[in-house]
N, C-alpha and C positions, 0 to 999 in steps of 0.2 A: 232114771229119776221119776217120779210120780209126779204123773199133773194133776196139778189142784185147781184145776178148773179156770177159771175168771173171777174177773170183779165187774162187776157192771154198775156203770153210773149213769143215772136221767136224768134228766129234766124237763118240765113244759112249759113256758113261757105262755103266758094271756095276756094279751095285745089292749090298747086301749076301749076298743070297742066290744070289750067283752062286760059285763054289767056287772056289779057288785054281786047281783042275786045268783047269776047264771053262772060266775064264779064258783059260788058256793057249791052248785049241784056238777057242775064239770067236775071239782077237785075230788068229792066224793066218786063221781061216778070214773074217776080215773084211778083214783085209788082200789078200785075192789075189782078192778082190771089188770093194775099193775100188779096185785098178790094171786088173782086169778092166770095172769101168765108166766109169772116165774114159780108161781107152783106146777104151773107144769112143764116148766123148762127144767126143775127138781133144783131149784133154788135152794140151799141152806139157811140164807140169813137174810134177813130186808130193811131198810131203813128209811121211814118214809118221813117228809118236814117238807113244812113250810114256810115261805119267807117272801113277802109281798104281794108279786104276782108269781111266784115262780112255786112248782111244786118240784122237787127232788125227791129221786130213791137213789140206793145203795144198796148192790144185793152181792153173794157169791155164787155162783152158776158153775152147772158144768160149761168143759168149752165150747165153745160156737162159732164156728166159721161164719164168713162175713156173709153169706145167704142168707143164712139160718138165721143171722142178726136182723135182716132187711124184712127179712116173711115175722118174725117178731115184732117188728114194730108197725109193721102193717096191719097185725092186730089194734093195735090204740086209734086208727085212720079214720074209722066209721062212727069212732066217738067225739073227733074233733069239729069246732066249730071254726069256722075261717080265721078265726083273729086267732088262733090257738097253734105255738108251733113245739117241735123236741127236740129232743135228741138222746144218742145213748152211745157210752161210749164202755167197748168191751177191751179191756186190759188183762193180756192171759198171763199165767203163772210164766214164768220162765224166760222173760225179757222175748217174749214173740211179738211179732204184729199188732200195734191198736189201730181196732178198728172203731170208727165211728158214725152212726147213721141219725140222718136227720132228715125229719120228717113235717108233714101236716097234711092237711085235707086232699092237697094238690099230689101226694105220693113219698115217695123214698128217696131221699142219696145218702151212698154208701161211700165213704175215704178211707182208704186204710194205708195207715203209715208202716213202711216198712222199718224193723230192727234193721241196725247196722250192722 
């Protein structure tokens, strides 16, 4: 059977002490990060919204073992500001493994559920 890769889903949550203004330039400066790495993770598709304080994507990826998830979102690490946390959760084609890593300033954890 052909893998079709994953589905990846995030999120960032900004904390109370994050300011209306610096909101603004985080969301941006997260957003042209998150197209910036799943283009080179060779993403298909992205889906980026907002709602609140939360920013979400939605993308299709090739697959990714849960390292390669953890060194990925280590990427976003040096953009965040203390009140700022994520997550990303990789769902691969063929009822395998989700994996999910969440992250902020402080580093990575990775969980992954195993299929029955």
């Amino acid at each position: 059977m052909h893998d079709t890769g994953c589905i990846l889903v995030g999120e960032f949550q900004f904390g109370p002490e994050i300011s209306f203004e610096r909101f603004g330039e985080l969301e941006d400066i997260l957003k042209n990060a998150i197209m910036e790495l799943l283009g080179g993770l060779g993403a298909t598709h992205l889906e980026l919204g907002s709602s609140g304080d939360h920013l979400q994507f939605q993308s299709q990826a090739p697959p990714l073992a849960p390292e390669e998830l953890a060194k990925a979102c280590r990427f976003f690490i040096p953009l965040l500001d203390a009140g700022v946390k994520g997550r990303v959760v990789c769902v691969p084609s063929g009822f395998g493994d989700v994996t999910t890593a969440f992250f902020s300033w402080r580093g990575v954890d990775v969980v992954t559920t195993k299929a029955p």
